[in-house]
N, C-alpha and C positions, 0 to 999 in steps of 0.2 A: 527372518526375511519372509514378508507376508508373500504367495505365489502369485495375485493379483497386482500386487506393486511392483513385483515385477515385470509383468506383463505388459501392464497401460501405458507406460513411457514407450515400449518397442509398438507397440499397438497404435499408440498414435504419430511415432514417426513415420510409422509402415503409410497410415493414414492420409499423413500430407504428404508422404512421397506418390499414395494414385493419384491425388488431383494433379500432379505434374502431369501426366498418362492420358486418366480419363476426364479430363477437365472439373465443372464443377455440378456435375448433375443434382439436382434436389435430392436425391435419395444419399447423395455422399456428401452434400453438406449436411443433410443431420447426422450423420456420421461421425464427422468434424465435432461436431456440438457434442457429442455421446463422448468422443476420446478428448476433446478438451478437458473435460469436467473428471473425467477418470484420470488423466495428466496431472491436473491440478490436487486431487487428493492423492495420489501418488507421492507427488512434490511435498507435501507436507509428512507424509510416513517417510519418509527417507532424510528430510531435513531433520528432521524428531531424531531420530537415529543417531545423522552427526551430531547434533544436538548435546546428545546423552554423552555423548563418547568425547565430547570437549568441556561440556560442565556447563553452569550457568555462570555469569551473564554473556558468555562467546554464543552458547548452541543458541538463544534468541536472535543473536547478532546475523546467522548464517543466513536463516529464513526472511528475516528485511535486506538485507543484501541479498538474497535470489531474488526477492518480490522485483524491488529498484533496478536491477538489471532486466527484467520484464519487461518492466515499463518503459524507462529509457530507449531499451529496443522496438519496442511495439510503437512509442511514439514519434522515433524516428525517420521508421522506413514509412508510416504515413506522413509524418509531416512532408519528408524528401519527394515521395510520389503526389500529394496532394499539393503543392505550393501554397500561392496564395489563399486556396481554397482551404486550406488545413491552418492557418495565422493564429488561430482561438483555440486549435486542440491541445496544444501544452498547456494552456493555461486551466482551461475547462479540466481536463485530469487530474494537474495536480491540486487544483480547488476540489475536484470532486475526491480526489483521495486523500486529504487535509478532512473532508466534512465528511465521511465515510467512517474513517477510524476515529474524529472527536467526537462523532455524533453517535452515527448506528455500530462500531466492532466496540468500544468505552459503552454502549447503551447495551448490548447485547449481555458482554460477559457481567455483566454487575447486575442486570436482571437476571439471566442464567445462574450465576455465583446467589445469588441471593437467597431466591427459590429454593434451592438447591442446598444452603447451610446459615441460612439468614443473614448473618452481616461477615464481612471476608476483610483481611487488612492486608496494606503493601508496606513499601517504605516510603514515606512520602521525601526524603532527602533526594533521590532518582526522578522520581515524577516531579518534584517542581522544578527544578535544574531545567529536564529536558523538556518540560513544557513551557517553559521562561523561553526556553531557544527557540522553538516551535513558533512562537509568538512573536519575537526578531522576524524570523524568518518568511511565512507569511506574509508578513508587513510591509517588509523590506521587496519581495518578491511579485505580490499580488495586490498589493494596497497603494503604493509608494508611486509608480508608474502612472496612478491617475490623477497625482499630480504633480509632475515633473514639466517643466514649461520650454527644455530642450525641443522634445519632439511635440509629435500629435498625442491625445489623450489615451492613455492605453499606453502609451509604449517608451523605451528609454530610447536614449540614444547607445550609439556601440560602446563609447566608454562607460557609461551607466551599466550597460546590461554585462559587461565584463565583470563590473565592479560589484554588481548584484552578485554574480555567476563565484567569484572569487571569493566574497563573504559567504555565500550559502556554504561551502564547499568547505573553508577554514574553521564555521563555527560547528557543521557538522564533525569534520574532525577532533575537535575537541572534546565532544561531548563522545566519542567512541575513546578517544583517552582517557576521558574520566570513566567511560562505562567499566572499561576489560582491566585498567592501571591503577589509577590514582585512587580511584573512591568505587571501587569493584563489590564492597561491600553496601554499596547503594542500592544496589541491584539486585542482591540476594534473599531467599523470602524471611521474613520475620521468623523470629525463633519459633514461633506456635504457630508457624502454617508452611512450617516443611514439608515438601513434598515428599507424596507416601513413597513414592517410589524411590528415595533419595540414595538408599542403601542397595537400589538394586543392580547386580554387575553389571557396565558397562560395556559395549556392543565391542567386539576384537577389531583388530585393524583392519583388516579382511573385510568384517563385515561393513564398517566402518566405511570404505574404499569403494565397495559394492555400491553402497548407497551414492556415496559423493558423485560416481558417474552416471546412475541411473537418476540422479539430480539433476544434471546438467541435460540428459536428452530431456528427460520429462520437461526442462525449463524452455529450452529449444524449440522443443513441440509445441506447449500452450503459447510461445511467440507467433510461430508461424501460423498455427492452425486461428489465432486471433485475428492475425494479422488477415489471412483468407475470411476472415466471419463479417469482416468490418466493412466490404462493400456489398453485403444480404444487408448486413444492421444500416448502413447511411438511407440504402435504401428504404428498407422497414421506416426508419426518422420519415422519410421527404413524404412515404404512402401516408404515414397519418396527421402530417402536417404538425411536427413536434419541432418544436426549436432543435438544431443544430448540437447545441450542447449536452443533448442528451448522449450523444455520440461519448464525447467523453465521462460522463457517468457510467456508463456501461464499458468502456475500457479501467475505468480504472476498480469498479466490481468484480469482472472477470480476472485483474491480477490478483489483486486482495483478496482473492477467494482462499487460496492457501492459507496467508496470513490469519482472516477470518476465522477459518476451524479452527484451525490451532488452538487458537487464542479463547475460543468458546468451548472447546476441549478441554485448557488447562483451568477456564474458571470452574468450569460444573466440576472437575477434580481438586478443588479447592486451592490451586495454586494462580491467586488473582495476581500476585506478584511477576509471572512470566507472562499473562496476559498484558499487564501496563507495559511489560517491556519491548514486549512484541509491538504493541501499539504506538507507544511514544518513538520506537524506536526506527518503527516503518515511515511515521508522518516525516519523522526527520529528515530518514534516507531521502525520503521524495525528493523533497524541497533542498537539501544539500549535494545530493546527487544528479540527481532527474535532470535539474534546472540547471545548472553548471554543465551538463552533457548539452542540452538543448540547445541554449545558450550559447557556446561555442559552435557545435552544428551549422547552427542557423547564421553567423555571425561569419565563418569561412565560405558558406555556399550562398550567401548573398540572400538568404528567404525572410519574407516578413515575419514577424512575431508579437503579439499583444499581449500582453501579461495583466496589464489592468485590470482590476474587477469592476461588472456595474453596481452602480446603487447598491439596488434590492441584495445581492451576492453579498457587498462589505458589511452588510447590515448583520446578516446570517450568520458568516463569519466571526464577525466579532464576538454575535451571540455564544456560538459554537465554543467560540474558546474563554468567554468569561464563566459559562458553565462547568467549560472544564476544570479551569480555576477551583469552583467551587467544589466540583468533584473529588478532586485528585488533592485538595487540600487537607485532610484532615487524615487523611490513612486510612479511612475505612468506610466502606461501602455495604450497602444496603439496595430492596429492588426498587426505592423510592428512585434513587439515582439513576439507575437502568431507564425507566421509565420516563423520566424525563428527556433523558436524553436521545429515545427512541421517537417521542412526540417530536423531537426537534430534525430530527432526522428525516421523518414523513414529511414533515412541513415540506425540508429542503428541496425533496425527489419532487414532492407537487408541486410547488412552484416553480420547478427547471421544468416540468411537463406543461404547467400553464400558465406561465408569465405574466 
């Protein structure tokens, strides 16, 4: 138990508990900013931890379930505070966190992995399953809505967005049955790219326990202290005259930051196989969890919601994920693939910046 990962989660609760105090002075909001970012890699040493101590493909399972509970929450207590003003920010995060992990955290580790050992393999029986789902998903959630002739463009009606909320949620489920149950061996890395460390003992219960609660503040914290960062950042958006949506690209980078190291961690250590799981397994959560929370939220407290994508967005998307296709099909990866999928990534960010 590192003494630094101990620290930053009390660190930064201690942190959001003085802006209750001493409100938000400029010098304790970069504060806030210093003990998010130490929260956030904190949250990764500790989920790594249980990780260890549950095996794979569960200890990947842990860390997209903290990420998704993030999110969920961060998107929440904006949306409820925000109303009508806030109608686009579920939709914009989980778009932006669907082209995040298919585009730039799949572009990163497979250019990192690359460099780093030239060409790396998963199992592609796990990656295509879950990115078949992935692509339901999306469709069904972010595509689907813009042409639905119930409501206005963009949006379902209540039985639709139920009915969305209810499939996101069931096919999610299933694919965590086949991860950890049925086909667990999907998920495991190829005989020739065992992780080095596979044989190494296993963290006590103890230590194990330690982690799991310094989990939960660390996750606590980078909510709330987000949650305090996101009217500096609307305002930053409006100062330089940025579309709106960039709001949500920066919530849902700041959650995936955990997931992110991780995942660029485990390629440069040659296990690209917990990287795709990490991946495939976070986009999932989003969209099977995230959206099914919202969704109801939104649906008992009367608030608007647009799930629609425009145009330009379905375009990228589809992009986004026919590459991955191409990616994630053959089992092995090169920094050819990195790099494309990093070009695709840049495009995304600049054109949310300049429409």
């Amino acid at each position: 138990m590192l003494r630094w990962t101990t620290l930053a989660p009390l660190v930064a609760a201690a942190t959001l508990g003085l802006t209750a105090t001493l409100g938000e002075p400029p010098w304790l909001l970069a504060g806030c900013g210093v003990a998010l970012i130490a929260a956030v890699l904190a949250a990764v040493h500790h989920a790594e931890v249980i990780a260890h101590r549950v095996g794979e493909p569960l200890g990947t399972l842990v860390l997209a379930l903290a990420v998704t509970v993030i999110e969920a929450a961060l998107l929440l207590s904006l949306l409820i505070a925000g109303g009508t003003e806030m109608e686009t920010l579920p939709r914009d995060a989980v778009y932006a966190t669907v082209m995040i992990i298919t585009t730039g955290v799949v572009g990163l580790c497979t250019l990192v992995g690359g460099l780093a050992h030239g060409e790396q393999s998963f199992r592609v029986d796990g990656a295509g399953g879950g990115l078949a789902a992935l692509i339901v998903l999306a469709v069904v959630t972010l595509v689907l809505p813009d042409f639905t002739i119930t409501t206005g463009v963009g949006t379902y009606s209540r039985g639709q967005a139920l009915f969305a909320a209810v499939v996101s949620a069931a096919l999610w489920g299933i694919f965590v049955f086949v991860q950890t149950v049925r086909h667990r061996d999907y998920f495991l890395p190829p005989d020739d790219d065992a992780p080095p460390d596979e044989h190494a003992p296993p963290p006590s219960r103890r230590q194990a326990a330690m982690s799991f609660m310094l989990l939960v503040v660390a996750l606590v914290a980078v909510v709330g202290l987000a949650k305090l960062l996101s009217h500096p950042l609307e305002t930053f958006v409006e100062a330089f005259h940025l579309p709106r949506g960039v709001v949500g690209i920066v919530v849902a980078m700041v959650v995936l930051l955990p997931e992110t190291w991780a995942a660029i961690r485990a390629a440069h250590a040659n296990r690209l196989q917990s990287s795709m799981n990490l991946a495939i397994g976070s986009a999932l959560a989003t969209i099977g969890l995230t959206v099914p929370v919202v969704v109801v939220v939104a649906t008992a407290c009367g608030l608007p919601l647009v799930l629609g994508l425009g145009a330009k967005d379905v375009v990228l998307l589809a992009t986004a994920l026919l590459v991955s296709v191409v990616t994630l099909g053959t089992g092995r990866t090169s920094m050819m693939q990195g790099a494309v999928h990093l070009v695709l990534f840049a495009t995304y960010v600049f054109l949310a910046c300049v429409p």
